[in-house]
C-alpha positions as CSV (number, residue, x, y, z in Angstrom):
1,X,-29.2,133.6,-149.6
2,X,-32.6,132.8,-151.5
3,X,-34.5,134.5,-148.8
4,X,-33.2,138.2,-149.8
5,X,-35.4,140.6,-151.7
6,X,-34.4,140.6,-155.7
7,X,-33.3,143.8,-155.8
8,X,-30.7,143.1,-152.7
9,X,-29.8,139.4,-154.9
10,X,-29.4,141.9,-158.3
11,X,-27.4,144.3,-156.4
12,X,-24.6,141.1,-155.3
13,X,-25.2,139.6,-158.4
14,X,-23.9,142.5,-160.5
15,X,-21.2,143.2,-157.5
16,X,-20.0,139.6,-157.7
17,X,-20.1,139.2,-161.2
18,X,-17.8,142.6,-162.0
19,X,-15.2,141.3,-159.4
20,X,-15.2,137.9,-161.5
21,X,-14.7,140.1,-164.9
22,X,-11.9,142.2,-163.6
23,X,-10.2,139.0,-162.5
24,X,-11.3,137.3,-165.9
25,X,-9.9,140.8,-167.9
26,X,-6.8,140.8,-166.1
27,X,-5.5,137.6,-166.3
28,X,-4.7,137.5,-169.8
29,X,-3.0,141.2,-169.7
30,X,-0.8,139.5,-167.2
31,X,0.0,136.5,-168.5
32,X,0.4,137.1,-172.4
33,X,0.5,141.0,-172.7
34,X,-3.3,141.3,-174.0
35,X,-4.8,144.3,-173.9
36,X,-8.8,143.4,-174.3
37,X,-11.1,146.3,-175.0
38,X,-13.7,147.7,-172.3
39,X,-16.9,146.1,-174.4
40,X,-15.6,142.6,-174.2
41,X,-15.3,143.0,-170.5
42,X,-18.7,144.5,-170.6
43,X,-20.6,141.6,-172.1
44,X,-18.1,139.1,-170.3
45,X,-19.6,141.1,-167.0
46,X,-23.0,140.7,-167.9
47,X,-22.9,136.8,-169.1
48,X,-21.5,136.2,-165.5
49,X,-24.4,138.2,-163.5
50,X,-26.8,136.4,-166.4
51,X,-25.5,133.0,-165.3
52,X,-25.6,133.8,-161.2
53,X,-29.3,134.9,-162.0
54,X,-30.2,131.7,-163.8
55,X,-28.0,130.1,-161.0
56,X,-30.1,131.8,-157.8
57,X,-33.0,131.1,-159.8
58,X,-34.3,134.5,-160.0
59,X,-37.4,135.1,-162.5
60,X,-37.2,134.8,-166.2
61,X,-37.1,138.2,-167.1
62,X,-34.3,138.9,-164.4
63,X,-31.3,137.1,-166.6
64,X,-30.9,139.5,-169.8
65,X,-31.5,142.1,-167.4
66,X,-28.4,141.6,-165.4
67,X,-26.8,141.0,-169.2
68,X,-28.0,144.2,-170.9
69,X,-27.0,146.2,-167.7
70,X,-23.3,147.3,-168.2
71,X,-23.3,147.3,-171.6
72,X,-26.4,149.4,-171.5
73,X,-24.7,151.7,-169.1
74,X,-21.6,151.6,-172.3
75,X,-23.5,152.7,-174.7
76,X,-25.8,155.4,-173.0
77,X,-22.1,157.0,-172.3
78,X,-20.9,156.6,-176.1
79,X,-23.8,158.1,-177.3
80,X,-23.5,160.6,-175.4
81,X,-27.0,160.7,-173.8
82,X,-29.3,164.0,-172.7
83,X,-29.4,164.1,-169.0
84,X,-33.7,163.9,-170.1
85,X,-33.1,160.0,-171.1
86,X,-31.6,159.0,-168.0
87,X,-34.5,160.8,-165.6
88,X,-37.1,159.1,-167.8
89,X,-35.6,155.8,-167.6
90,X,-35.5,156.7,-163.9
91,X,-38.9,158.0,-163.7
92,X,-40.2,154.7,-165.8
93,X,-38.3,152.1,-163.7
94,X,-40.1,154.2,-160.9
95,X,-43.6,153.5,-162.3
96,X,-43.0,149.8,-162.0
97,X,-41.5,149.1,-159.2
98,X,-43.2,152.3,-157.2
99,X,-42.6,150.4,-153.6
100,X,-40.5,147.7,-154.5
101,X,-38.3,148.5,-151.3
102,X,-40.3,149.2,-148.8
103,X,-42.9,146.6,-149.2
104,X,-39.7,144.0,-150.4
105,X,-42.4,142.8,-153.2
106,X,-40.9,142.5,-156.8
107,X,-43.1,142.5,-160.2
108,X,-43.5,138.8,-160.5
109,X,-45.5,137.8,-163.4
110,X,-48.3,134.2,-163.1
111,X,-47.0,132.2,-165.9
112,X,-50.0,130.8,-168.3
113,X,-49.5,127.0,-166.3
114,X,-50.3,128.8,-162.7
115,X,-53.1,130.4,-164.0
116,X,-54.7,127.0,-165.5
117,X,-53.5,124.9,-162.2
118,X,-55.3,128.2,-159.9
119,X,-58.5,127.2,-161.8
120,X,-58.3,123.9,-160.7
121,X,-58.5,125.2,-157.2
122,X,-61.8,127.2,-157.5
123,X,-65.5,125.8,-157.6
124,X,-66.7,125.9,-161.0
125,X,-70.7,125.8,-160.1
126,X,-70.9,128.7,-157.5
127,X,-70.4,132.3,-156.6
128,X,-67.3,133.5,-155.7
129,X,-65.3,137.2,-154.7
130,X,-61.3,136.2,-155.5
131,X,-58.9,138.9,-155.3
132,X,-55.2,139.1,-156.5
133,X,-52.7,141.3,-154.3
134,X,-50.5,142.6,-156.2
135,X,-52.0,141.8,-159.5
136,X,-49.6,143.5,-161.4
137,X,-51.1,143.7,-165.3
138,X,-54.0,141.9,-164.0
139,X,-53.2,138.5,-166.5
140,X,-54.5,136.5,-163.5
141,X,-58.1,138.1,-162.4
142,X,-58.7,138.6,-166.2
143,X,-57.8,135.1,-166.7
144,X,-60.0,133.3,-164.4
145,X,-63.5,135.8,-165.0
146,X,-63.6,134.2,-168.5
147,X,-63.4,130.6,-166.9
148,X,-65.5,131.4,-163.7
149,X,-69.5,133.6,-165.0
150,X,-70.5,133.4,-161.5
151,X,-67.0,134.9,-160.2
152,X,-66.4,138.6,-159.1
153,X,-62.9,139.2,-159.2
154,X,-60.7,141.7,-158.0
155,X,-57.2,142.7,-157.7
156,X,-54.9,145.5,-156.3
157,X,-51.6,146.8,-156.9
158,X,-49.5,149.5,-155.4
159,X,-47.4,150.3,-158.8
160,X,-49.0,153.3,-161.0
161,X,-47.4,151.5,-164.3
162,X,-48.7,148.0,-164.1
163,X,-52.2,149.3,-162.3
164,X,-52.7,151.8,-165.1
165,X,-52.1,148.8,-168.0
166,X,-54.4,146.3,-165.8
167,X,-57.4,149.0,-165.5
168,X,-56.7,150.0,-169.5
169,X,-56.9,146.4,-170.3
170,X,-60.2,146.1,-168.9
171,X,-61.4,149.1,-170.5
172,X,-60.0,147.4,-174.2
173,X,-61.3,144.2,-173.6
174,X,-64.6,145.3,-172.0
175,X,-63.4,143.1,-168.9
176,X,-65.4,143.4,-165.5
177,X,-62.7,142.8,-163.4
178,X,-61.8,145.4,-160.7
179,X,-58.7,146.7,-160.3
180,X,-57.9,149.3,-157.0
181,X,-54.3,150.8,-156.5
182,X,-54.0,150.1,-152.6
183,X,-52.1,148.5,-150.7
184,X,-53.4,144.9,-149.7
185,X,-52.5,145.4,-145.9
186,X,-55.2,148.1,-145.7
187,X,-57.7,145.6,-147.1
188,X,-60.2,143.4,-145.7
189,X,-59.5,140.1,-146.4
190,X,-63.3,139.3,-144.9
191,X,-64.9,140.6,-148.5
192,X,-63.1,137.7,-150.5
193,X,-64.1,133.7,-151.0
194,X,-60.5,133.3,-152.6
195,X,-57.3,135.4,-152.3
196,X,-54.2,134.8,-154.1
197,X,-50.4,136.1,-153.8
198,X,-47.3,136.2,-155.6
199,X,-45.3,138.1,-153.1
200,X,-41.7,137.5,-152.3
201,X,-40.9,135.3,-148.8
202,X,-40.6,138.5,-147.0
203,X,-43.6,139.0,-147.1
204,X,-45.6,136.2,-146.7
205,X,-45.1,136.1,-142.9
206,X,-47.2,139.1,-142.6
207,X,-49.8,138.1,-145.5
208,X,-50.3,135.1,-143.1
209,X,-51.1,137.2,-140.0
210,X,-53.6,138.9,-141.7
211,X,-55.3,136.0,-143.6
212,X,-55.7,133.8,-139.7
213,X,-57.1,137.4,-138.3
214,X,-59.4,138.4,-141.4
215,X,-60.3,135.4,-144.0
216,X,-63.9,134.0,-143.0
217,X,-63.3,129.9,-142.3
218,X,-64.0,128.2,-145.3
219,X,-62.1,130.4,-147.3
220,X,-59.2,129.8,-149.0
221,X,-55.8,131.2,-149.2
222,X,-53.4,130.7,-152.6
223,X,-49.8,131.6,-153.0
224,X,-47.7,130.9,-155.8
225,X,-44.2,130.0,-155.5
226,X,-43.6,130.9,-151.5
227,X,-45.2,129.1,-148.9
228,X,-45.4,130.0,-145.1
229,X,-43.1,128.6,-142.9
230,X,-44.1,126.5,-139.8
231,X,-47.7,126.6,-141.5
232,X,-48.1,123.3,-144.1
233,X,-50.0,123.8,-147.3
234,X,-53.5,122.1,-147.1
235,X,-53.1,121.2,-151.1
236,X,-49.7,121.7,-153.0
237,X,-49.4,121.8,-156.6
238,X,-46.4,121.7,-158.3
239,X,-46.4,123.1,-162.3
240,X,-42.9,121.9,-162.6
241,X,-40.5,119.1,-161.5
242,X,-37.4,121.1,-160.5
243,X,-38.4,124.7,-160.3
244,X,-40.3,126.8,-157.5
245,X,-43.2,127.6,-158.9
246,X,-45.8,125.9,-157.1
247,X,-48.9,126.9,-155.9
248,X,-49.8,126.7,-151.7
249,X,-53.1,126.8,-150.8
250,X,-54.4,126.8,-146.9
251,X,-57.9,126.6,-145.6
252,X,-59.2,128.7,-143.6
């Protein structure tokens, strides 16, 4: 079950945890004669598919997302909402998560300890070209330059919301990094000292295939939170006791 894509997990989650509402709304009716209201079923709905989340461990962010969903959905319908508002929140969710089906690659976000236990990982007294697929706002290229003056970094993402913030960020804070909107699998991995990944374990079978057929040996290969199976880590490094964010590196 943990090895579906989470938008396939979100879409049981929400399925499961409206089955467990009805059955939670209609018990009562039948045994006492209570007639609930549809908002209390809607917020009981979305602490279920809240709890599942937390339960299949999904990302931070995913939790009040599966809470806010039906009541969301409630009050965009009592409020009558334009048909505009519901193609721009269309159009928005779009700009995030552009190929989120077809590459099975959520937005993940590096939390603050990855970033500091990535450092550890990286020479500090020599040149380096480290690249992030699927940097997402860029926190984890822009990050590391500050830390590593002989480092060229790099990053690349497929989603026209979260490349857009990464390249304005570098244009606010006067940052050097280099951000391209392409698609990793057309890259050369060859160019880069370091590459790192926060993907989704679909995709790390293929990442893998191109890292044996491109990296340079010597090189070094980081993933954070999915590892590759059949291929053990060279250096593991867990941030916390009890969760799944830990960084895999291999050499090349």
């Amino acid at each position: 079950m943990t090895r579906l894509p989470v938008s396939l997990q979100s879409l049981v989650i929400q399925c499961i945890a409206v089955l467990l509402a009805v059955l939670l709304h209609t018990l009562p009716q039948t045994a006492f004669s209570f007639h609930s209201a549809v908002w209390p079923f809607a917020l009981a709905q979305g602490a279920v598919a809240a709890s599942l989340s937390i339960v299949w461990r999904q990302p931070a962010w995913w939790p009040p997302l599966h809470f806010a969903f039906l009541p969301a959905v409630l009050l965009a319908r009592q409020v009558d909402a334009p048909a505009w508002f519901y193609l721009s929140a269309f159009l928005l969710l779009l700009a995030f998560y552009w190929s989120t089906f077809r590459t099975r690659v959520p937005l993940y976000l590096s939390s603050r300890k990855a970033r500091q236990a990535l450092a550890s990982l990286l020479p500090q007294a020599q040149p380096l070209r480290f690249i992030d697929l699927g940097s997402g706002f860029g926190g984890v290229p822009c990050y590391l330059e500050s830390r590593f003056p002989l480092g060229r970094f790099y990053g690349t993402e497929l989603a026209p919301a979260p490349w857009l913030v990464s390249r304005l960020r570098t244009r606010l804070t006067g940052s050097r990094v280099h951000f391209m909107r392409r698609d990793y699998a057309q890259l050369s991995l060859a160019d880069f000292d370091v590459v790192f990944a926060f993907l989704s374990p679909a995709a790390m079978p293929g990442l893998w295939r191109q890292a044996r057929s491109q990296m340079r040996s010597g090189s070094l290969l980081v993933s954070l939170s999915f590892a590759v199976d059949a291929q053990p880590p060279d250096h593991v490094v867990t941030l916390a006791e009890g969760t799944r964010h830990t960084l895999y590196a291999w050499r090349m």
